[in-house]
C-alpha positions in Angstrom: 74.4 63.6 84.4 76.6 61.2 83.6 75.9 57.0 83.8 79.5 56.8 86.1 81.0 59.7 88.5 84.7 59.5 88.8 85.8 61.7 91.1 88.6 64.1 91.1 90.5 64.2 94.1 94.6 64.4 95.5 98.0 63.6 95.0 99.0 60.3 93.7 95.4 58.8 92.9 94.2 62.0 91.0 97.7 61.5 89.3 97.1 58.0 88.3 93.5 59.3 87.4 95.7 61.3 84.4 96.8 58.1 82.6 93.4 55.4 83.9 90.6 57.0 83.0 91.3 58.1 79.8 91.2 54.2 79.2 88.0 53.7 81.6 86.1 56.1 79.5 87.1 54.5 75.9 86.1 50.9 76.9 82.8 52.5 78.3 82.0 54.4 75.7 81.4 50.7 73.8 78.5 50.2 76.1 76.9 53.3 76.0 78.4 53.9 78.9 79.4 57.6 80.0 81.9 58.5 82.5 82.3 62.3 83.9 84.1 64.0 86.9 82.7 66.2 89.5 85.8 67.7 91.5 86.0 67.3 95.5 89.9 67.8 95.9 90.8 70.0 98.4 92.0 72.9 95.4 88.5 72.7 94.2 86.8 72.7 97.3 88.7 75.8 98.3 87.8 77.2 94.5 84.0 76.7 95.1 84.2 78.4 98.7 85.1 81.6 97.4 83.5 82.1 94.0 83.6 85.9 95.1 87.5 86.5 95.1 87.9 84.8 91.5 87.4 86.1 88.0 84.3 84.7 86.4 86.8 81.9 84.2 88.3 80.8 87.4 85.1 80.0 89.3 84.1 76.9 89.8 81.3 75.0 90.9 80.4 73.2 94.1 80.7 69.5 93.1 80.8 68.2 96.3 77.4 69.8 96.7 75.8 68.1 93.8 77.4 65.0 94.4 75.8 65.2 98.1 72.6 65.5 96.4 73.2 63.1 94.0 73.8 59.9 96.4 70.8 60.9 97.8 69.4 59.5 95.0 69.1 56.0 93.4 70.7 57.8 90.0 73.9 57.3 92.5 76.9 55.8 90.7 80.1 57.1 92.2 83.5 55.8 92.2 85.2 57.9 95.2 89.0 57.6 95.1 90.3 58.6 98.3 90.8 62.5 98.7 92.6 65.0 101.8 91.3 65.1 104.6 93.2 68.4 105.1 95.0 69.5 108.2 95.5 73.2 109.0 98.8 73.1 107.6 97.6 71.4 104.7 94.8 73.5 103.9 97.4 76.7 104.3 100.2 75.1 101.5 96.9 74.7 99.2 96.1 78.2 99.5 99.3 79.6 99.4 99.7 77.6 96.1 96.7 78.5 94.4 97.4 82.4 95.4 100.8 81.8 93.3 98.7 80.6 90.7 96.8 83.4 90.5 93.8 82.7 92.5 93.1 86.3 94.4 92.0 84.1 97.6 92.1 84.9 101.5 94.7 84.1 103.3 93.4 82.0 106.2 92.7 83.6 109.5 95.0 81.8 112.2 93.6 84.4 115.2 90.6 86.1 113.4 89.3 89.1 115.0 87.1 90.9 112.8 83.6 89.9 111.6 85.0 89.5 108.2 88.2 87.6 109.1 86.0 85.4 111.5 83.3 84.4 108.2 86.7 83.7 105.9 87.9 81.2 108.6 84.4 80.3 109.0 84.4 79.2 105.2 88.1 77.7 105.7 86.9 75.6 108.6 84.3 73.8 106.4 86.9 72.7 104.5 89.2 70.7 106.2 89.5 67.7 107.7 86.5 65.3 107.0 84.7 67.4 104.7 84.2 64.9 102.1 83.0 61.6 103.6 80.2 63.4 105.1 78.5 64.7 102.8 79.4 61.7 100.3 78.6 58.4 102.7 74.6 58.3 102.7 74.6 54.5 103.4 76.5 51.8 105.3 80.2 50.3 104.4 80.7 46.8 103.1 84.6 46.3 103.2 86.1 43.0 102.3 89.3 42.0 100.0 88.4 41.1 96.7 89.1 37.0 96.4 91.4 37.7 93.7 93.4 40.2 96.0 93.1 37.5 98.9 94.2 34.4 96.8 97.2 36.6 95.5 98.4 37.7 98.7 98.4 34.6 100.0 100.5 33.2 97.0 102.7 35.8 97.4 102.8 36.3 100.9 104.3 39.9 101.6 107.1 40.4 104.5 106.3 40.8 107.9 108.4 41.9 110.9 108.9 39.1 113.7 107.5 39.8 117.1 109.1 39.0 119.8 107.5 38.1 123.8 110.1 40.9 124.9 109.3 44.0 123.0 108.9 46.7 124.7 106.4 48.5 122.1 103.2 49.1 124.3 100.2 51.3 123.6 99.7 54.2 126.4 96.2 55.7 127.3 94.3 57.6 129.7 92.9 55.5 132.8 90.0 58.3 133.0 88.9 62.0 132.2 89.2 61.3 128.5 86.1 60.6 125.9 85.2 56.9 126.6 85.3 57.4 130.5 83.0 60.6 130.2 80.7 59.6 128.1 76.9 59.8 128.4 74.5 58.4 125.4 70.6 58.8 125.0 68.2 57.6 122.1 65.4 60.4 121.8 61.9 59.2 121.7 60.5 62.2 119.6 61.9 64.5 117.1 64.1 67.3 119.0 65.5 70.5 118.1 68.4 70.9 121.0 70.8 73.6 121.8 74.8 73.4 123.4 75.2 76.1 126.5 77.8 76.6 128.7 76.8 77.7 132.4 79.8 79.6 134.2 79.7 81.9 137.2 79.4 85.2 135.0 76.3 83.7 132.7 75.1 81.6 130.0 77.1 81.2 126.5 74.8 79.3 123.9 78.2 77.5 121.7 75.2 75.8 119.4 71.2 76.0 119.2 68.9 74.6 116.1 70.4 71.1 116.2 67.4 69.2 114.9 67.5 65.0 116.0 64.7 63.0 114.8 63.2 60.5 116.8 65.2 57.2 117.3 68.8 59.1 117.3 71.3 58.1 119.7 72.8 61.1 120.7 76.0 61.1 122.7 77.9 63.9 124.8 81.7 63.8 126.9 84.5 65.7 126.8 88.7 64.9 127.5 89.8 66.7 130.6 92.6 69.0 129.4 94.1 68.4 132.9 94.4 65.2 132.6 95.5 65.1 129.3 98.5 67.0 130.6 99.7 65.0 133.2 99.3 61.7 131.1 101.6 63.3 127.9 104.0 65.0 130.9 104.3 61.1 132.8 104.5 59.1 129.1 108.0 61.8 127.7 109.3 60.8 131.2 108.1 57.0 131.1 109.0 56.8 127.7 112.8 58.0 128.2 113.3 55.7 131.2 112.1 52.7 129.2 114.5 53.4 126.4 111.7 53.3 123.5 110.4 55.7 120.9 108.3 58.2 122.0 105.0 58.5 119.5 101.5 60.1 119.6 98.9 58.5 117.0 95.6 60.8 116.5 93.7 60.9 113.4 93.9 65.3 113.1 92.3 64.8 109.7 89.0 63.5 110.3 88.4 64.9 113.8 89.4 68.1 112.5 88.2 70.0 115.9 89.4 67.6 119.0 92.4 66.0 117.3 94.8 68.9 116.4 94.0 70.1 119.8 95.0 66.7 121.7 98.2 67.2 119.0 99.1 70.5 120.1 99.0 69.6 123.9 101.4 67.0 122.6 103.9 69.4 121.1 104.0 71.9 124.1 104.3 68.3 126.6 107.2 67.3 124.6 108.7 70.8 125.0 107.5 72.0 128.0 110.9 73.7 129.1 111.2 75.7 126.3 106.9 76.6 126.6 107.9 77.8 130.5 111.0 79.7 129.3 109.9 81.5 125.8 106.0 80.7 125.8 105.4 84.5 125.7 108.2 85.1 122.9 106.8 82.2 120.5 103.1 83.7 120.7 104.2 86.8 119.4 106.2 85.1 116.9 102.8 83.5 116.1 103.5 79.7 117.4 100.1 77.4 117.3 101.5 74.0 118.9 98.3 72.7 117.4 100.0 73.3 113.9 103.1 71.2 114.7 106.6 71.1 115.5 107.4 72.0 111.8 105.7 75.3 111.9 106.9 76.2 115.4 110.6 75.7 114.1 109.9 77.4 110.6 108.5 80.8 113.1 111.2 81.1 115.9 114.4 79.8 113.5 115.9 83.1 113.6 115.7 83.1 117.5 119.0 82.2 118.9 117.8 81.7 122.4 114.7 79.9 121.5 116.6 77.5 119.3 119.2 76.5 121.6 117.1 75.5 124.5 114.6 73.6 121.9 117.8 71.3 120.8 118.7 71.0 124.5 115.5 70.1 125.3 115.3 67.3 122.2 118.8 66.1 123.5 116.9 65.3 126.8 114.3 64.1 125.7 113.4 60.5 124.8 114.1 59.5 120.9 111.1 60.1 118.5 109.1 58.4 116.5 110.3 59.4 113.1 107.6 60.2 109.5 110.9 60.8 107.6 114.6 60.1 109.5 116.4 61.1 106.9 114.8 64.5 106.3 114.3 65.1 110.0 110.8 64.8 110.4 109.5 64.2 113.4 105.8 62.7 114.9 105.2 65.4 116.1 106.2 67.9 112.9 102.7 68.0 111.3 99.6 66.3 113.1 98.3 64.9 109.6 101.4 63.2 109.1 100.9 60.7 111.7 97.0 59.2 111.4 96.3 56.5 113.2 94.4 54.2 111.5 97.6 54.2 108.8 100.6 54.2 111.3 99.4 51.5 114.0 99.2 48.8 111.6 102.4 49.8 109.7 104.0 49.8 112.9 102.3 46.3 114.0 103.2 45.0 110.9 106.8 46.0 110.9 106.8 43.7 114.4 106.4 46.7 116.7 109.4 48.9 115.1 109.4 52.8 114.2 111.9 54.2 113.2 113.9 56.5 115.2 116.0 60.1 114.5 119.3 57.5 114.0 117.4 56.1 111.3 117.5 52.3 113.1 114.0 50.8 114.2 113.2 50.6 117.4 110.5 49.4 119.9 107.9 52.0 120.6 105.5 53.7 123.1 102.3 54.0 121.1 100.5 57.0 122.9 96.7 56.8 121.6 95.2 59.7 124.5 91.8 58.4 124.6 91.0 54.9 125.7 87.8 54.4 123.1 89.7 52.5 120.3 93.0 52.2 121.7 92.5 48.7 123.4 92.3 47.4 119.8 95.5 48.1 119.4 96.8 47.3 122.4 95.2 43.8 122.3 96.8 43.4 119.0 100.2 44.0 119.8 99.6 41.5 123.2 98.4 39.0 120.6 101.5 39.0 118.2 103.9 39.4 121.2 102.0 36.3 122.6 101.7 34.5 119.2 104.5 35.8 116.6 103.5 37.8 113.5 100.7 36.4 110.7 101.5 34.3 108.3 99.8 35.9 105.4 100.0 33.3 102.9 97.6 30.9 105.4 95.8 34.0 107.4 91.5 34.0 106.9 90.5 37.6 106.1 88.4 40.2 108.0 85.5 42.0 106.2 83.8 44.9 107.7 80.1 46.3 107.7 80.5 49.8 108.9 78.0 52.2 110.2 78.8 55.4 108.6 75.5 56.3 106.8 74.5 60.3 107.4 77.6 61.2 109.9 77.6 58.4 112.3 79.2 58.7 115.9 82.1 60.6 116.3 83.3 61.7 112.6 80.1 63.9 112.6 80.9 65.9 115.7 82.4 68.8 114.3 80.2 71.0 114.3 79.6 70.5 118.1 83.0 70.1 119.6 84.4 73.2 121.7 87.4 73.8 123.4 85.8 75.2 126.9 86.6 78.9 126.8 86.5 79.0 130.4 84.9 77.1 133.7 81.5 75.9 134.3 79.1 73.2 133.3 78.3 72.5 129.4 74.4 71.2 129.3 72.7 69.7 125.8 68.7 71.4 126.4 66.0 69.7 124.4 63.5 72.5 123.1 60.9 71.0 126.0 63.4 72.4 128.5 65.0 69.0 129.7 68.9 68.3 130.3 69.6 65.4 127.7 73.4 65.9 129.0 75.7 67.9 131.3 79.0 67.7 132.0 80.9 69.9 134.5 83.9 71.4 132.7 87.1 73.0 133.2 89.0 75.3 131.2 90.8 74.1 127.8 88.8 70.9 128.3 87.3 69.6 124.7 83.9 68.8 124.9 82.0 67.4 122.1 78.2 65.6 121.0 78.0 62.8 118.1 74.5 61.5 117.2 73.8 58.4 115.4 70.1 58.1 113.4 67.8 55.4 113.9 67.9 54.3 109.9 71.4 54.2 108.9 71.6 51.6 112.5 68.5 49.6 110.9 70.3 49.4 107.8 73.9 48.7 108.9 72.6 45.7 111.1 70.3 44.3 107.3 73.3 45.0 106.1 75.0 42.8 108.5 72.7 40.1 108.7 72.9 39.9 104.4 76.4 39.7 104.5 76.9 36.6 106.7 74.2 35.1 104.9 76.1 35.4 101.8 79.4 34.8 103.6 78.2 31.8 106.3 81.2 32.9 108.6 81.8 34.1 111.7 80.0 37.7 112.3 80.7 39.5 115.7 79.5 43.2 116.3 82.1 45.3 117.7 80.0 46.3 120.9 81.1 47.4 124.7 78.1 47.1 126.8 79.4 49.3 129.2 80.3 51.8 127.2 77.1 54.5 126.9 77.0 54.9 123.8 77.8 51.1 122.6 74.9 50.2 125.2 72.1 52.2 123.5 72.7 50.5 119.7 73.2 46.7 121.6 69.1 47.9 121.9 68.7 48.1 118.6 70.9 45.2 117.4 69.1 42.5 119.5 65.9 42.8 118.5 66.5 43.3 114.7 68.4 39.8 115.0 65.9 38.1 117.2 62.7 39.5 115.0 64.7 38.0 112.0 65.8 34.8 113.6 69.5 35.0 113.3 70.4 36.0 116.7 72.2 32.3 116.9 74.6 33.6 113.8 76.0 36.9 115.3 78.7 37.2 118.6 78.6 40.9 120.3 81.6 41.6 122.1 83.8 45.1 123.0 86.6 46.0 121.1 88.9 44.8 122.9 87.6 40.9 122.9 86.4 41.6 119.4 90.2 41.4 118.3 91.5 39.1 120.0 89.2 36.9 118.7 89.0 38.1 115.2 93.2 37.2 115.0 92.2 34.1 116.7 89.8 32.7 113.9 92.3 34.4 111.2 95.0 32.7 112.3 93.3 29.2 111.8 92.7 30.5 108.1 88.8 31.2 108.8 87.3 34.2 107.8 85.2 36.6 109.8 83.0 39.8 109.6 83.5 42.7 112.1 80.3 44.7 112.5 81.2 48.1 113.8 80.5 51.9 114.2 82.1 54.0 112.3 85.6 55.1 113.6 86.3 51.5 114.1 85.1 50.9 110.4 87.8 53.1 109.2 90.2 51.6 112.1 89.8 48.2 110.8 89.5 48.6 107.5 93.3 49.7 107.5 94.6 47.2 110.8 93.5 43.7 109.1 93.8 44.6 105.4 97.7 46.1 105.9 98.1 42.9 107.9 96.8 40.3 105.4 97.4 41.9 102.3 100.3 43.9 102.8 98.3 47.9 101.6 94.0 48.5 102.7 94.2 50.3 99.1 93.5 46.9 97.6 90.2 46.7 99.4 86.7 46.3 97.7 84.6 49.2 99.3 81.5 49.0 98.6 78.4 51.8 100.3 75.0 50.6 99.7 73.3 54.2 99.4 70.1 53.9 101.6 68.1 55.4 98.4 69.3 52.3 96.2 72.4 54.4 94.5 76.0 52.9 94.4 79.2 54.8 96.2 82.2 52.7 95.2 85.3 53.7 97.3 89.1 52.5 96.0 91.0 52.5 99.3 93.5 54.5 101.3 95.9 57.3 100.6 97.7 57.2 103.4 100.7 57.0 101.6 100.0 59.3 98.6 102.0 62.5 99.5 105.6 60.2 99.7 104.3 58.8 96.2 103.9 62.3 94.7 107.3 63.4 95.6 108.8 60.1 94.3 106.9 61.2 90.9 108.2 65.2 90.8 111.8 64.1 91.6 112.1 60.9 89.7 108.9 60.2 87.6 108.3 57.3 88.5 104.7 56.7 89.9 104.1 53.6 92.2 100.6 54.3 93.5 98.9 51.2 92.9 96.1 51.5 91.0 94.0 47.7 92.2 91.6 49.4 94.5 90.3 51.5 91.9 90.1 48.2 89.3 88.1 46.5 91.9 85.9 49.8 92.1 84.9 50.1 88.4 84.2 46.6 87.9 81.8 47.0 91.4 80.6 50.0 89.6 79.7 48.8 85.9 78.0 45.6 87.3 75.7 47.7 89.6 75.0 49.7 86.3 74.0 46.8 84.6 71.5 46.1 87.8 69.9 49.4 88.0 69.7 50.8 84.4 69.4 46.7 82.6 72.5 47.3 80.4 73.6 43.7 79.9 76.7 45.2 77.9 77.8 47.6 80.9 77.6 43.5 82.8 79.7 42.4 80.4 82.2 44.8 80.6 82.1 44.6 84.5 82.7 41.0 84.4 86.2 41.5 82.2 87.4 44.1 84.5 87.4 41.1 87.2 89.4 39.3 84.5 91.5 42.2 83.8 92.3 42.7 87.8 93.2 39.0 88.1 95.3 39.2 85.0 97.4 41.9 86.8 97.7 39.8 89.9 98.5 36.5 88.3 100.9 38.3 86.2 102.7 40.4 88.6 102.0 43.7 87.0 101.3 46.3 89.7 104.4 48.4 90.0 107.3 48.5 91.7 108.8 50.9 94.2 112.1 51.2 92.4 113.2 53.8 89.2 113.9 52.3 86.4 111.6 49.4 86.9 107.4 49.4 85.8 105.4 51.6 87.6 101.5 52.9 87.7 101.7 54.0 83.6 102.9 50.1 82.9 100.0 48.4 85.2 97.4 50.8 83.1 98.7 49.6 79.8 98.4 45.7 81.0 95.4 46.4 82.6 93.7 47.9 79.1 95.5 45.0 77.3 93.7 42.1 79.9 90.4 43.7 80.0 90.4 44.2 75.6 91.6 40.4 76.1 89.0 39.0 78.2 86.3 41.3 75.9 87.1 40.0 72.3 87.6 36.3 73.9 83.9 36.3 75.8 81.0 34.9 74.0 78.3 36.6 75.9 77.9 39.9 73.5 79.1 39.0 69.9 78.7 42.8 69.1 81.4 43.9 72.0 84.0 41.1 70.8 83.7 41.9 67.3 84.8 46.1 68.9 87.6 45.3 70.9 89.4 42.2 69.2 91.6 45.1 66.6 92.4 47.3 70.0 93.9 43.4 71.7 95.3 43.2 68.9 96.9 46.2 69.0 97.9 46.1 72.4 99.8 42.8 71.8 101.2 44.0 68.9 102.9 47.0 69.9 103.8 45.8 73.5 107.7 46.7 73.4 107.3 50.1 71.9 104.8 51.2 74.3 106.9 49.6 77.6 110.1 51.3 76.0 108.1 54.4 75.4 106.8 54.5 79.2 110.1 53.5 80.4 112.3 55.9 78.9 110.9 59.2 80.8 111.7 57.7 83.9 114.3 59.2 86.0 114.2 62.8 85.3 112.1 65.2 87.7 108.5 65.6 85.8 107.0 68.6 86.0 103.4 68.6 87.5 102.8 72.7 87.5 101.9 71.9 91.1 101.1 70.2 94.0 97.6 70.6 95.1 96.0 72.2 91.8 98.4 70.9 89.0 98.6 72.0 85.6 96.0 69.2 83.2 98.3 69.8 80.0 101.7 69.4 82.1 100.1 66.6 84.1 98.4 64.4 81.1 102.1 64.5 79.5 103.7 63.4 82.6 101.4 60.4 83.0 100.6 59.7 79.4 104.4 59.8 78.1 103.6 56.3 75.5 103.0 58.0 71.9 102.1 54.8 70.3 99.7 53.7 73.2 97.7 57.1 73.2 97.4 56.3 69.5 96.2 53.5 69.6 93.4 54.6 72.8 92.8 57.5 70.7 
């Protein structure tokens, strides 16, 4: 096994991946260092699942497997750049393209109704959405900006929209019937093996048995009333239109892979519900799924006449949308993993509460977020900016986050039980000793789901906690609602763990809601603070505050302690990978920025130098740090525009900075004496290799694919200088 795992994953980052670690893996080399990939992109992952279908040279093994063993280790030394967290349409273009590639795979089931259909979408479904993180996060998330990426951005403050006391951008919930109002939570006092039936008047259905809960978890059980979903979407179209806003529906489809694309699909049909009531018969045998989007429901009935009209009569009528692309016609509503939340609200906050509508103007916005669990922290944030005006982020504190996602925390490990109620009755949780841990009576359609939190990642995220504000002497609030159920049962865990270790006096607990408001609050007066929270509201804020004070979240440093002592060092977002990708194929220019993976290998090579005692693998962590400020202070991350640098140019100054700060540091005469002819050569040849990267800009580049592209075709594209690959060898 190799000393450093670099993962393959997606879009932009794998394609910056092409050109970076080429140069990661040289400089390591001179440390003894060694640097391999283990593939958890979505083209692999779909590879590995069906080993059966391929010849025996396209097989491939299950990486994300061993890597799921592997952090369970304290071997663990993984630098995890962000990967899909594939929707159904998604995971349908993947296999569609690999099947052009040759890959002799199934297509997926949409209505399986054979055995063998049922086990291929059985093998499909383990695929999407949040298949990754999972299996990947065994320990708890330490989130903060990096100070050289804080002291930049407030240099260089980036543009924010003004907020204004009148805008009429509001967030829109559910007052009850949805997840946080039903919710019941319950921390087991011995280990239990529990099963998932469904009481209705003509028997018993078991939907799940041989779900095993060691003592200590809290486990947690509600479900969204499908009924009430319906009338809230129907009232917000018609609320919506008579306010004169956008009209917008924020879900995150990806990583609640089960509820979410349901909730999305009850959007669609609410948004159309005239042309449901006139052709819903017609578009089912035309194969419609609303849960798949607007785009796929146009792309099936486009050759239907009647269907078509009444679906632009109906838009006409309808209250403008909230646009992903205006230009190209792509709607909120066109793919549900094109609109995740955690990426779109604070774009949209940032922007001063403007989307941007079919006319292609901004426009104030009705934020529908269905369930009420995490929507008041949006909603207090908008209140806040309409109350205060926007941040200034050149005098703005920051927000760091310890996150309690160790071993599928809360809600993003539900998918295996959440169920769409097949029909009436009463869902009950049954311990093995014949007790009701939860029921719920249920209706039709209603989603119903169980998350389960273990008693040692919530031991080790409030440690984690308490180390952090030690180090940090800030401001530390947990994120808490006592009178939620399942916030209630880990307050009883949190206070004692601070009282036994005397800090109690250094920590605030407060619900979301408050949480924010004072979080901005102590921001705002250019102090910094520490948000302790559960696990969708790690990913939540991790995105809000970073997007806010430093302009992207994929500068962060993301750090996950591994419980077993390993190190999983995440690079950030890529939320807005896919729109890089196509800039690359039609122009080749890349502007993925490639900061959150600097600040990852540097985390990485100076937890090496911890764990194994190589002093040189220090030494090279400690220039990366100089290397990532060199960037900043230089202003050499790329730019947006053709023509001008992009992620190829920041790789070249980034090699040139960290062979700099190498042959200038006095700590390891042997590594100075290596790299002072390579900074030398950098330097030397700086206008041949800039002309050389500039001059294949322009021209569509030819990746050989989207999801699985071609390695030759793709290294070519992204390592276009011939007298820099020289000289890197």
């Amino acid at each position: 096994m190799s000393d450093i795992i670099y993962t393959k994953v997606d879009e932009a980052p794998e394609l910056a991946s092409a050109s970076f670690l080429p140069i990661i893996q040289k400089f390591a080399a001179a440390a003894g260092v060694t640097v391999g990939t283990k593939d958890i992109s979505l083209a692999g992952r779909i590879l590995a699942t069906f080993p059966e279908h391929l010849n025996t040279d396209q097989q491939q093994s299950d990486d994300l497997a061993e890597l799921g063993r592997l952090v369970k280790t304290a071997e663990a030394n993984v630098i995890k750049l962000p990967n899909i967290s594939a929707s159904v349409p998604q995971l349908v273009a993947a296999i569609k393209e690999l099947q052009s590639q040759g890959y002799a795979l199934p297509d997926y089931p949409e209505a399986p109704d054979t055995d063998a259909d049922k086990a291929v979408r059985a093998k499909y479904d383990g695929i999407k959405g949040s298949a990754v993180n999972p299996v990947l996060r065994e320990g708890n998330s330490d989130r903060r900006a990096a100070k050289a990426v804080k002291s930049f951005a407030q240099k260089n403050p980036h543009r924010m929209g003004d907020w204004t006391a009148d805008s009429k951008t509001h967030v829109s919930s559910m007052s009850g019937n949805d997840f946080f109002s039903n919710e019941a939570s319950r921390t087991l006092s011995r280990d239990t093996v529990a099963k998932i039936v469904l009481e209705t008047a003509s028997g018993e259905m078991v939907l799940k048995e041989g779900i095993s809960y060691p003592a200590g978890t809290v486990v947690d059980a509600t479900f969204m009333s499908v009924a009430a979903l319906k009338e809230f979407l129907a009232s917000e179209v018609e609320k919506t239109k008579a306010k004169g806003v956008l009209f917008s529906l924020h879900l995150k489809s990806t990583m609640m892979k089960v509820s979410d694309p349901i909730i999305f699909g009850h959007g669609v049909k609410a948004f159309l519900a005239p042309v449901f009531e006139a052709h819903g018969a017609a578009m089912a045998e035309l194969g419609v799924n609303p849960n798949s989007g607007l785009g796929d429901l146009l792309e099936r009935v486009k050759d239907n006449a009647a269907i078509m009209a009444d679906i632009e009569a109906c838009m006409a009528d309808r209250p403008p949308m909230y646009m992903v692309d205006s230009d190209r016609g792509i709607t909120n509503l066109h793919v549900s993993s094109d609109v995740i939340i955690d990426a779109s609200m604070p774009a949209l906050i940032r922007a001063g509460g403007k989307g941007w509508g079919p006319d292609g103007k901004e426009a104030d916005t009705n934020c529908v977020i269905p369930d009420n669990s995490y929507a008041p922290v949006y909603d207090e944030t908008i209140k806040f900016f309409k109350e205060n005006g926007k941040l200034n982020p050149a005098t703005a504190g920051t927000v760091q986050n310890i996150g309690l996602m160790a071993q599928k925390a809360e809600e993003y490990g539900s998918h295996p039980t959440t169920f769409e109620v097949p029909e009436a009755g009463t869902v009950r949780m049954i311990s093995d000793d014949g007790s009701v841990l939860h029921e719920h009576v249920v209706e039709a359609g209603d989603i119903w789901r169980s998350a389960s939190t273990r008693k040692a990642p919530i031991e080790d995220w409030v440690n984690l906690a308490i180390s952090r504000q030690k180090a940090e002497g800030c401001r530390a609030i947990f994120w808490l609602n006592e009178t939620r159920a399942h916030d209630a049962e880990l307050i009883a865990y949190v206070k004692p763990i601070l009282e036994a270790q005397g800090v109690a006096d250094k920590f605030e607990i407060m619900a979301p809601r408050e949480a924010t408001r004072a979080s901005f609050e102590t921001i705002t007066e250019g102090k910094n603070a520490i948000a302790v929270s559960g696990n969708v509201l790690r990913d939540y804020l991790t995105d809000l505050f970073p997007i806010l004070e430093l302009a992207t979240s994929a500068k962060m440093l993301s750090i996950v302690k591994l419980m077993n002592g390993g190190g999983l060092f995440e690079t950030g977002a890529g939320g807005s990978a896919p729109k890089h990708v196509q800039q690359l194929a039609e122009e080749n220019h890349l502007r993925w920025d490639s900061l959150g993976e600097f600040c990852a290998l540097g985390e990485s090579l100076m937890f090496l130098a911890d764990s194994k005692g190589n002093e040189k693998a220090r030494v090279l962590g400690r220039a990366v740090e100089d290397a990532t400020q060199g960037i900043l202070d230089h202003s050499r991350s790329p730019s947006r525009k053709v023509g001008e640098p992009d992620n190829r140019d920041s790789h070249y100054w980034f090699a040139r900075y960290w062979a700099d700060a190498l042959a200038a540091q006095s700590q390891d005469g042997e590594l100075s004496a290596h790299f002072t002819p390579l900074a030398e050569a950098l330097a030397a040849n700086e206008e041949a290799i800039l002309a050389e990267l500039l001059s294949v800009q322009g021209p569509p580049a030819d990746l050989g694919g989207y999801y699985r592209t071609d390695a030759a075709k793709t290294a070519a594209v992204m390592r276009p200088s011939k007298t820099l690959n020289d000289i890197m060898g």
